[in-house]
C-alpha positions as CSV (number, residue, x, y, z in Angstrom):
1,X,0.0,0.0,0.0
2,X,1.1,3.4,-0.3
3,X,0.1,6.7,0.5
4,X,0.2,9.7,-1.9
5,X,0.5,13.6,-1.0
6,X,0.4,16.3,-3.5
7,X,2.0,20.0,-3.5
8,X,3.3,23.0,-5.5
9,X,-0.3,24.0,-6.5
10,X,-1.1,27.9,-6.3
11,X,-2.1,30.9,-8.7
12,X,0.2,31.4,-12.1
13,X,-0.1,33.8,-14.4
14,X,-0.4,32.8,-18.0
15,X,2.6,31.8,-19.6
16,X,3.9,31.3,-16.5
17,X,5.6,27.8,-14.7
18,X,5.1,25.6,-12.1
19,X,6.1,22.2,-10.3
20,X,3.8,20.0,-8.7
21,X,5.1,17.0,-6.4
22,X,4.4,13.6,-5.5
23,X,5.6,12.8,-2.1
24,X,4.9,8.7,-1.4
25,X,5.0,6.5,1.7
26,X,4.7,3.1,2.4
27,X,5.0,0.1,-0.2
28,X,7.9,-0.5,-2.8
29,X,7.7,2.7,-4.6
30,X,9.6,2.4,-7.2
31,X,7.7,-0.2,-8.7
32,X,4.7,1.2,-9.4
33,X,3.6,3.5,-12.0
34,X,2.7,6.9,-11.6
35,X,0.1,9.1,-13.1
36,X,-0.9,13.2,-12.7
37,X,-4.9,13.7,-13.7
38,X,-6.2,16.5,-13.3
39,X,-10.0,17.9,-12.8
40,X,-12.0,20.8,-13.7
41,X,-15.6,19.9,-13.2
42,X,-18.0,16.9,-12.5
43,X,-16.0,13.5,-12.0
44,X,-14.2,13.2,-14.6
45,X,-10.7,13.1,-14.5
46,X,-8.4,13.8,-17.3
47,X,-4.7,11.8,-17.8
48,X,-2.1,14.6,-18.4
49,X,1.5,12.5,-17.9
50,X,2.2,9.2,-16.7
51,X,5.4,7.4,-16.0
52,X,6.1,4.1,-15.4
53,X,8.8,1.9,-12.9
54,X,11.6,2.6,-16.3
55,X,11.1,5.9,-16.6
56,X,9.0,5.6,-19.8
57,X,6.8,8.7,-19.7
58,X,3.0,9.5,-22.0
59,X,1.6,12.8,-22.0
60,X,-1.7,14.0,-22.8
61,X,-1.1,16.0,-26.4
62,X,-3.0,19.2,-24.8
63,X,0.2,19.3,-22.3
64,X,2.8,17.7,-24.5
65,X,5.8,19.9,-25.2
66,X,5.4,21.5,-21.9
67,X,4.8,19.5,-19.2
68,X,7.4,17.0,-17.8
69,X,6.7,14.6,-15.6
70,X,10.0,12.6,-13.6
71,X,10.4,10.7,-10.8
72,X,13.1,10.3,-7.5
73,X,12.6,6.5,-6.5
74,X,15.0,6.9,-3.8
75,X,13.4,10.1,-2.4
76,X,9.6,8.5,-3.4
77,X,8.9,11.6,-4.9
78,X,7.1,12.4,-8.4
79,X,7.4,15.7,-9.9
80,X,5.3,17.6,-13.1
81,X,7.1,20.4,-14.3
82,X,4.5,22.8,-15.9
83,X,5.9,25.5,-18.2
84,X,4.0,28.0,-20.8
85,X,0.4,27.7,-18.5
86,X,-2.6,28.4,-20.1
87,X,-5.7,29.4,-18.6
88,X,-6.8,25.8,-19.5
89,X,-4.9,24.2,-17.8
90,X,-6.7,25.5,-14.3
91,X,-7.8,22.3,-12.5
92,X,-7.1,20.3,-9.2
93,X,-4.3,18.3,-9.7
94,X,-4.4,14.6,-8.4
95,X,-1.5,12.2,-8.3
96,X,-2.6,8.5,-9.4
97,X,-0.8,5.6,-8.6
98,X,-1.3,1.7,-9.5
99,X,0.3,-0.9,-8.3
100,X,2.2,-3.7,-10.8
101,X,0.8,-6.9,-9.4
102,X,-2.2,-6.4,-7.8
103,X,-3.4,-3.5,-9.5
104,X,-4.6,-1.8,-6.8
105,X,-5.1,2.0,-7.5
106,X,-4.6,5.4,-4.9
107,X,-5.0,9.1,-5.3
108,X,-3.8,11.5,-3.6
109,X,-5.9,14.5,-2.3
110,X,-5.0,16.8,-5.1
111,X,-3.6,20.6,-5.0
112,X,-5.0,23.3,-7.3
113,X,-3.9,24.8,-10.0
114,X,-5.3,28.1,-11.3
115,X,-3.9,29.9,-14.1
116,X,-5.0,33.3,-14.1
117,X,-3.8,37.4,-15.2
């Protein structure tokens, strides 16, 4: 099991850059892949990056180019580097991870974005 706690959130202006973080306790993390979603209204929740226990990242093509999303296995920390914001791209922020085996998902609580002038 693991436990997932998000930060780096706030108000941006457009244009502007930001880096969100994944801190994780508990379980092996280094094994498990990692994704940020993020949300804007109702339930759904949108896949922006993912990366998995290699290192092989996916990003949503609305945030390719400009996000980057890494990861610190020996600090259990996954980061998403946010540059050129776009008003768009204001939503809560969730960190999503799954692990290998038993497939078992967990979210984080999420940290808001808001890209406003």
């Amino acid at each position: 099991q693991v436990q997932l706690v998000e930060s780096g959130g706030g108000l941006v202006q457009p244009g502007g850059s930001l880096r969100l973080s994944c801190a994780a306790s508990g379980s092996i993390f280094s094994i498990y892949a990692v994704d940020w979603y993020r949300q804007v209204l109702g339930p759904q929740r949108e896949l922006v990056a993912g990366i998995n226990s290699g290192g092989k990242t996916n990003y949503a093509d609305s945030v390719n180019g400009r996000f980057t999303i890494s990861r610190d296995n020996a600090k259990k920390m996954v980061y998403l580097q946010m540059n050129s914001l776009k008003p768009e791209d204001t939503a809560v922020y969730y960190c999503h991870a799954v692990q290998p085996f038993s497939k078992n998902e967990y979210w984080g609580q999420g940290t808001q974005v808001t890209v406003s002038s």
